[in-house]
Structure formats: C-alpha cells, structure tokens
C-alpha positions in Angstrom: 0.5 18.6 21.4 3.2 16.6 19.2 2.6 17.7 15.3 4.0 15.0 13.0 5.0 14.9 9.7 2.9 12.9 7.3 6.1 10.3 7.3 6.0 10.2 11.1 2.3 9.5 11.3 1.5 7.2 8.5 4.4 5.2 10.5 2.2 5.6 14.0 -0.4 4.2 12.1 1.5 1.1 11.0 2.7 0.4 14.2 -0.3 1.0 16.0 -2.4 -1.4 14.0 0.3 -3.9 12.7 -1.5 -6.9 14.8 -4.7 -6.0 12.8 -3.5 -5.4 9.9 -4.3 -8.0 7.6 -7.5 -8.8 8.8 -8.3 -5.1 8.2 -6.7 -4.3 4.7 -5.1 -7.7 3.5 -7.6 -10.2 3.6 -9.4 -7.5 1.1 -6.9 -7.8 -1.5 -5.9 -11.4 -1.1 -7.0 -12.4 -5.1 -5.2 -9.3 -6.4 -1.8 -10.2 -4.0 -1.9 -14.0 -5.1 -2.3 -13.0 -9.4 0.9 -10.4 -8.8 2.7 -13.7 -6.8 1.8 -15.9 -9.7 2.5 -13.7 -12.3 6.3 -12.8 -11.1 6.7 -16.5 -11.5 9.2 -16.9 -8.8 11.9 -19.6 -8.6 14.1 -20.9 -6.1 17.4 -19.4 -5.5 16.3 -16.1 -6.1 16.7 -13.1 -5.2 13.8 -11.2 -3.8 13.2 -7.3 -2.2 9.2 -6.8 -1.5 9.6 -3.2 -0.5 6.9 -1.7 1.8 6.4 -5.5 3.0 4.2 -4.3 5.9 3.2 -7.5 7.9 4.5 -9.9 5.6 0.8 -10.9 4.0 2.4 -11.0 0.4 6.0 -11.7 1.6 6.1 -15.0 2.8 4.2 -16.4 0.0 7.0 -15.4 -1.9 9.6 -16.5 0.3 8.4 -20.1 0.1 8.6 -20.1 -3.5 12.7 -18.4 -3.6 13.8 -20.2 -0.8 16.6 -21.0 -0.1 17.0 -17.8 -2.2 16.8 -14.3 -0.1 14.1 -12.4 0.4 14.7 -8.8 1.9 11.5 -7.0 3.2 11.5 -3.3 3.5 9.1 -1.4 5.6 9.2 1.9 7.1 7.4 0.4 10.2 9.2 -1.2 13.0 5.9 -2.8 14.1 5.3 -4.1 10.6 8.8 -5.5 10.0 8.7 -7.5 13.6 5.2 -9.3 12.7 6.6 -10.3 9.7 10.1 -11.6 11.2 8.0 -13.6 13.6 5.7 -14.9 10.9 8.9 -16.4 8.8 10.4 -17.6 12.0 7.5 -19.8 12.9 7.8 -21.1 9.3 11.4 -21.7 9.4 11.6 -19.5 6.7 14.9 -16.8 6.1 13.9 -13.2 6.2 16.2 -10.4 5.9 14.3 -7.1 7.7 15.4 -3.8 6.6 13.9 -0.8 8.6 13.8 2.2 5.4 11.4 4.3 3.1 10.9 2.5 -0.3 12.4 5.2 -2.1 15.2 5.1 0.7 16.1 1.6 -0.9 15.5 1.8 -4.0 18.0 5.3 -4.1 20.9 2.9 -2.1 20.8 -0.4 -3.3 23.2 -1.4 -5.9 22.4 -2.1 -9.9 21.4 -5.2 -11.0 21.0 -6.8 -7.4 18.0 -8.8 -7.1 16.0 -11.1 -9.5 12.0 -9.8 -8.4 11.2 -6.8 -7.6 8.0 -6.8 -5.4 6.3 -3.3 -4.4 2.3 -3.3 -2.8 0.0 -0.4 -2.2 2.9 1.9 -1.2 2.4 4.3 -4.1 0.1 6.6 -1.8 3.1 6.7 1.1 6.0 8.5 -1.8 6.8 10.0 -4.7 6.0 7.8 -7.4 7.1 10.1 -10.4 10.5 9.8 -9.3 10.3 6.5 -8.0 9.0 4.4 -10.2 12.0 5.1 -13.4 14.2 4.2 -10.7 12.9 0.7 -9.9 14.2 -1.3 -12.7 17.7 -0.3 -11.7 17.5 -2.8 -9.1 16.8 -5.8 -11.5 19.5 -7.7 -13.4 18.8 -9.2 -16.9 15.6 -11.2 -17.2 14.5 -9.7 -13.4 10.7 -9.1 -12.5 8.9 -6.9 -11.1 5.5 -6.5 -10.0 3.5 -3.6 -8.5 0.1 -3.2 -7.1 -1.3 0.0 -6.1 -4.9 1.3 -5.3 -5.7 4.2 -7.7 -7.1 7.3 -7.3 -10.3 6.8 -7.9 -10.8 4.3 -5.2 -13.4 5.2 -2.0 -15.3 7.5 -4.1 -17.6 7.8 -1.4 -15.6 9.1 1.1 -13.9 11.6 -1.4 -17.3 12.9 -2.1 -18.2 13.9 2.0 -14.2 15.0 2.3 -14.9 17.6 -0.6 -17.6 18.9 0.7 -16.4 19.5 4.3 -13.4 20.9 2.7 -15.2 23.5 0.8 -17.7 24.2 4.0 -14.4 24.6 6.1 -12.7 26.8 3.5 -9.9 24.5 3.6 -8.0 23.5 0.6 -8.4 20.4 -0.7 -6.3 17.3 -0.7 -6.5 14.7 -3.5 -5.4 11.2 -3.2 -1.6 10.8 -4.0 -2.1 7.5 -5.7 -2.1 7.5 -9.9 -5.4 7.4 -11.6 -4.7 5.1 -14.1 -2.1 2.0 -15.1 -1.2 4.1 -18.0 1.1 6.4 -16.0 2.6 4.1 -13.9 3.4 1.6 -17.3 5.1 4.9 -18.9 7.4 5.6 -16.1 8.5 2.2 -15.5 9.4 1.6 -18.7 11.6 4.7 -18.8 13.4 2.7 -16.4 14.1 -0.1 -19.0 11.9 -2.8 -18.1 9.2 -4.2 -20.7 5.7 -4.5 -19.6 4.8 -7.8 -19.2 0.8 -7.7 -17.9 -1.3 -5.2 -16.5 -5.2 -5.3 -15.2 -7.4 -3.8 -12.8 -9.1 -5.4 -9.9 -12.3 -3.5 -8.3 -14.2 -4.8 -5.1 -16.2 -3.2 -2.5 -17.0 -2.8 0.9 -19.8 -3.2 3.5 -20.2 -1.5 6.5 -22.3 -0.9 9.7 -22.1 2.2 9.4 -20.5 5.6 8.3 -18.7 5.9 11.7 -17.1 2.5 11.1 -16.2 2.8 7.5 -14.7 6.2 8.7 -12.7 4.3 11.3 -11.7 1.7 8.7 -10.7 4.7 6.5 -8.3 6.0 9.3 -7.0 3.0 11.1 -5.3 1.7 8.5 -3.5 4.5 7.1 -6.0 5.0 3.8 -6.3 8.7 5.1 -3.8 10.4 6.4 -4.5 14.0 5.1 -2.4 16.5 6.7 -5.0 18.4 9.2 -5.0 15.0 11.0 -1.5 15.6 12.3 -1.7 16.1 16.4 -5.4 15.4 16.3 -6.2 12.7 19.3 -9.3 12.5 22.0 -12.2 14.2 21.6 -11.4 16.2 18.7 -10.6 13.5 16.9 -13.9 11.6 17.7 -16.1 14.7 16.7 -14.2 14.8 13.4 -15.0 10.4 12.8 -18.9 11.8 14.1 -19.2 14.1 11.2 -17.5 12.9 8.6 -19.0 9.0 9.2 -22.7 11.2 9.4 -22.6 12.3 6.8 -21.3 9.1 4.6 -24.5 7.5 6.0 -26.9 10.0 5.2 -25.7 10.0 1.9 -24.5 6.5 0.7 -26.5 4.4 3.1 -28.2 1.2 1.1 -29.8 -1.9 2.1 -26.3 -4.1 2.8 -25.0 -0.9 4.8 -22.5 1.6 4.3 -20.2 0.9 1.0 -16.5 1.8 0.2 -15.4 0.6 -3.8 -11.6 0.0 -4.5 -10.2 0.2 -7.8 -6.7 -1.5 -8.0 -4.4 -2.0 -10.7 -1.4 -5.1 -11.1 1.7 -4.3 -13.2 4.3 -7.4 -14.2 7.3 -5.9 -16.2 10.8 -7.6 -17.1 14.0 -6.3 -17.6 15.4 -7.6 -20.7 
C-alpha cells in the first residue's frame, strides 16, 4: 500500500474530482466568489495571479474583466489547471497555467509583479502564518488583493463525531488548519504592507441525505484530509465513511436531512 503525504493526497483528491468540482464545492460559494471579484475592482490591462485557481470557477470571471491583461492561475493540481485551460480556451480567453504550491509562487515570483492578487479557500492546504506577510510582496503600488478562506469553525458537525471517534480510538486529535477568525489573517497581511480595504463573513449551510453522503461530500472534495486517511482505499475506507456518516445521523439528523454550516470570511486589502 502507497502512503502519501498530505501534499500528495490533497493533490489525488483534486485530480480525481476536478470534473465535479464545482458542482460539488463551487456552486456553494458562488455569492461569496462574485463579492471578492467585485470588490478587487478589476480593470483591463491588468495584471492578475489567482493562486490555487482549482477549476477556474473564480478565474475566468476575472479574466474577462483584465483582458487583454494576463491572468496567471496557479494550482498544485494538474487535473485542476487542464479544466481550467480548456474552460478559457472555449471562451477565447488567454490563460497562463502554472503547475506549483501557492506558497511555491508566492516565495519565487518577483516584487511588485502583478496588479490583483487573488487567493480562494487554500488557507487549509499551507502555512498561512508565513504566507500570508509574504503576499503583498507580489503587488506593485495601488495593487489588490483579495482572499477568501473557510474558517475554522466551519462543519461543526462533523468536528463534533471526528472528536469523539478520536478520543474512543485514543488517537490524537487533528484540528482544522484554517484561521478561526478574519482578525488574524487582517494582522498578518498587513505586516506585509498592504492596507485593509473590506472584510466580512459569509455563513451558509448544507442539506444532505444522509450522514454517509455528507461524509462523502466531506472527503471527496478535499475538506478532510486528516492524516490517518493516507493509504486508506476499499473496504477500509468504506467502514470508516459507515461510522463516521452513522453516527452524524444519529446525532444531527433534522427534518430537511443531514446539515453541514460553513463559516467564510472575504478580505480586500491594497498596497499603497
């Protein structure tokens, strides 16, 4: 059995479900996406990197509104960055695809190099301590940037069932790697020297059939990938979606079926 590393698997993930992706995760957060788009109040001519572009949901939008500007998207998934290749292609629109990490980018690219700045629910995927001072590096005088990341508290649900198999397991416990409030996230941008423009939350829930399929959900695209998942496959895997989904049912089960709540927050800052 192949063991990856939690880089190697949340990449399996994307590239396994890249043809689904949207209409598993980005349809969700299509109000939050479209307020960060309007908010960076894009212009044509620009220059644009959206890093950890994924399928290109958030992208193109963007690209129609800098072209004939650039627009660089940057995705750690080769499935990802070809769906969104072919997506501008059929639009006639001018995408430059870069296969890397976020924080890959960000470390290489040179000062002062693009106008917007465009980062989306990859926050969970690095280390966003070290990252996020190093963002505004990127932007040149009067650049943009906007961020959108799920928080912490998000799926409470779900956290609830993985603590207490945990504990039953005498494993040690994982917690999400995402911030648990803007307030962080504002501080270490600004150390690197942008000026916070706007920042908000956006909650939403959702419905499903049933634990099993919210537990799927959970897994397919990418929103756990806790390290004792590394190798698993087959029936192991399956017993592990039994149980956990079981248990989400017994305990969260109401009338419209079984419910997941997201709590997001939007960042726009500017570099003076």
């Amino acid at each position: 059995m192949t063991t990856l590393s939690t880089d190697q698997l949340f990449q399996s993930t994307y590239d396994r479900v890249a043809a689904r992706y949207d209409d598993l995760w980005s349809r969700n957060v299509k109000t939050p996406n479209e307020r960060l788009t309007r908010g960076l109040a894009l212009r044509r001519g620009e220059r644009l990197v959206d890093l950890a572009s994924g399928s290109g949901a958030a992208t193109l939008p963007m690209t129609r509104l800098v072209s004939p500007g650039e627009t660089v998207a940057v995705d750690p998934s080769e499935g990802m960055l070809t769906l969104a290749r072919e997506r501008a292609h059929a639009e006639g629109l001018t995408l430059t695809a870069i296969q890397a990490k976020a924080e890959d980018f960000i470390a290489a690219a040179p000062a002062a190099s693009f106008d917007v700045v465009s980062m989306r629910f990859a926050l969970a995927y690095l280390d966003w301590q070290h990252v996020l001072p190093a963002m505004g590096r990127l932007l040149r005088s009067g650049g943009r940037l906007g961020l959108l990341t799920s928080l912490s508290t998000s799926a409470p649900q779900a956290l609830a069932i993985y603590r207490r198999l945990a504990e039953s397991m005498e494993m040690e416990t994982v917690e999400l790697p995402t911030p648990g409030a803007v307030g962080p996230v504002e501080e270490l941008l600004a150390r690197g020297g942008v000026r916070i423009e706007d920042s908000w939350q956006h909650n939403f829930r959702l419905w499903f059939g049933s634990g099993k399929e919210a537990t799927r959900w959970l897994l397919d695209t990418g929103y756990i990938a806790h390290p004792a998942l590394r190798g698993l496959e087959g029936e192991v895997l399956d017993g592990l979606v039994e149980l956990f989904g079981a248990q989400l049912e017994d305990e969260f089960r109401e009338d419209d079926g079984v419910p997941l709540d997201f709590f997001l927050a939007g960042i726009i800052a500017r570099r003076p």
